[in-house]
N, C-alpha and C positions, 0 to 999 in steps of 0.2 A: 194732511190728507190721508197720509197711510196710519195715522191712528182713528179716524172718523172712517175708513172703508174698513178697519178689520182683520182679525188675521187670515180670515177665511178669502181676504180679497187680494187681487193683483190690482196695483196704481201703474200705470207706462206712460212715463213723459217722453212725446216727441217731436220730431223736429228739432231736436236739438243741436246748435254748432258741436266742433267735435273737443272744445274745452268744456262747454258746458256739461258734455255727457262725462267727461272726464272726471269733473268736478261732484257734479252730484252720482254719480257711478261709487268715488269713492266717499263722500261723504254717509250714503247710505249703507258702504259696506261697513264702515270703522262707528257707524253711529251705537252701535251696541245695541239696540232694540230687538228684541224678539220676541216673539209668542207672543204679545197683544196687536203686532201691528200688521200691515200688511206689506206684502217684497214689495218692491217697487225695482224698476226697469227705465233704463235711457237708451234711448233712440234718436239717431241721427237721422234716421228714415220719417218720414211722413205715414200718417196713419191708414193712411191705403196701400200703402207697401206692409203695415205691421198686419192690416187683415188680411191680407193678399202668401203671406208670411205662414197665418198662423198654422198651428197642427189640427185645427176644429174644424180646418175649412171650412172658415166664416164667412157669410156671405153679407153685402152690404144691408139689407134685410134686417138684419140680425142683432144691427147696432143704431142704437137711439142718442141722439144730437142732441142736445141740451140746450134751446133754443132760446130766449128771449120773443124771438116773432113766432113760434112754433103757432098754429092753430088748437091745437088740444092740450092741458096739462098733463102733469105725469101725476099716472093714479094709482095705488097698490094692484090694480090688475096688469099693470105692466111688470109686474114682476112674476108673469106666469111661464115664463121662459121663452118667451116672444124676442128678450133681449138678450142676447149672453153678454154683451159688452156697451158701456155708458160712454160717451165724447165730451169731454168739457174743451170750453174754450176757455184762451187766457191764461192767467198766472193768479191775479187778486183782482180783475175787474177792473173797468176804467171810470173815471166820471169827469165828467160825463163817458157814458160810454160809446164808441167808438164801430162799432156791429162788427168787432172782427171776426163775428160766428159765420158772416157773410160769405167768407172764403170755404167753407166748411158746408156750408146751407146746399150752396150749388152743388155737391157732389150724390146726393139724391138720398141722403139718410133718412131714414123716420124721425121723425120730431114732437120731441115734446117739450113744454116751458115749465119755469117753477114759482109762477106768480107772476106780478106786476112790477116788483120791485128789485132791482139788481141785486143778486148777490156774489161774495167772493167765490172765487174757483171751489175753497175749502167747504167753503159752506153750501154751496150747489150739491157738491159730494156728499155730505151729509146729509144734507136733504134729500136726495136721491137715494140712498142709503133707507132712511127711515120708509120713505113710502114704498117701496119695492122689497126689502127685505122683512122689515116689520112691520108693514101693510097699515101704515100712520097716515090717514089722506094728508093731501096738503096743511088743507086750512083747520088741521088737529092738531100741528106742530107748535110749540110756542118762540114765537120770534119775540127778536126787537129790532124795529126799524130804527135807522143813524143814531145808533148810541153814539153819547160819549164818554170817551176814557177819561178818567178824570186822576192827576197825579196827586195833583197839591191843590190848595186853593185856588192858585196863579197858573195850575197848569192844566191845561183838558186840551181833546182834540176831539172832533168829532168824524166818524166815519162816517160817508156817504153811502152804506149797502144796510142789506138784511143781513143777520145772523139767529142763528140759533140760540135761544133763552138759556140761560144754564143759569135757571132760579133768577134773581134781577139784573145779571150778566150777562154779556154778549159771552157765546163761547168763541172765545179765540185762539188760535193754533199755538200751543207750547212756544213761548218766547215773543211770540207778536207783541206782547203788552209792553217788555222790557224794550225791543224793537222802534216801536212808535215813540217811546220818553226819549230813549238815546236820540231819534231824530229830532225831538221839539230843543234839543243840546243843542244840536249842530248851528253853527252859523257860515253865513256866507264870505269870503272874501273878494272883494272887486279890484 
């Protein structure tokens, strides 16, 4: 996510337990990145306390929900400063998914969706990213729908989201690939 928003961008995870902030707090600080990515921030608070917070005096207005049910898509003229701040729901999506945007929906934010077809948290961001910053409509984006990763001949998995095209590639976040092999490793014990 904080190489897909940018260095020009701020990521804030919240809601977070107070290991989890601990955890990725310091994983972000010792990761060594800089100059291409963006800070990122953990929060034990909930994100109407982070706008309620901030120094913009942000008004709920101000922030676009990233919807799945939204009524309108998100279109490059949303990026005329109508938004200062974007809402994802989730971590990588669910699948089937789950509406946990629901808890999020009710609190009255502007909403907009990014198609028909689910995508991961990272790739929402990116998406989101291209049509508001570099004014790419939706449907000028190059996706692939459920790819699969393919290891060996014997080994593939397929993902059930959208992602983003990187040439006949799903783009996937640095490690996710090596991520998913290790897990097709693992076995169960009973």
């Amino acid at each position: 996510m904080r190489h897909l928003a940018g260095e020009a961008a701020e990521v804030h995870f919240t809601h977070l337990s107070k290991k989890s902030t601990i955890s990725l707090s310091t994983t972000f600080h010792t990761s060594g990145d800089s100059g291409f990515i963006a800070k990122a921030f953990c929060h034990g608070t909930g994100v109407l306390e982070l706008i309620n917070e901030s120094p913009e005096s942000l008004r709920i207005e101000q922030v676009c929900l990233l919807d799945p049910k939204a009524p309108s898509e998100l279109s490059p003229e949303d990026g005329d400063g109508r938004f200062q701040w974007f809402l994802f729901g989730g971590i990588l999506g669910d699948d089937p998914p789950r509406d946990r945007t629901a808890e999020l929906r009710v609190m009255g934010f502007p909403t907009r969706h990014l198609g028909p077809i689910q995508m991961t948290t990272d790739t929402a961001l990116g998406v989101t990213k291209k049509v508001v910053c570099d004014k790419v409509p939706l449907d000028k984006i190059p996706y692939i729908d459920y790819p699969t990763i393919t290891f060996s001949p014997k080994e593939s998995v397929e993902m059930p989201f959208r992602y983003i095209a990187d040439g006949q590639e799903p783009l996937l976040p640095p490690g996710m690939r090596e991520l998913l092999h290790e897990d097709l490793n693992k076995s169960f014990d009973f």
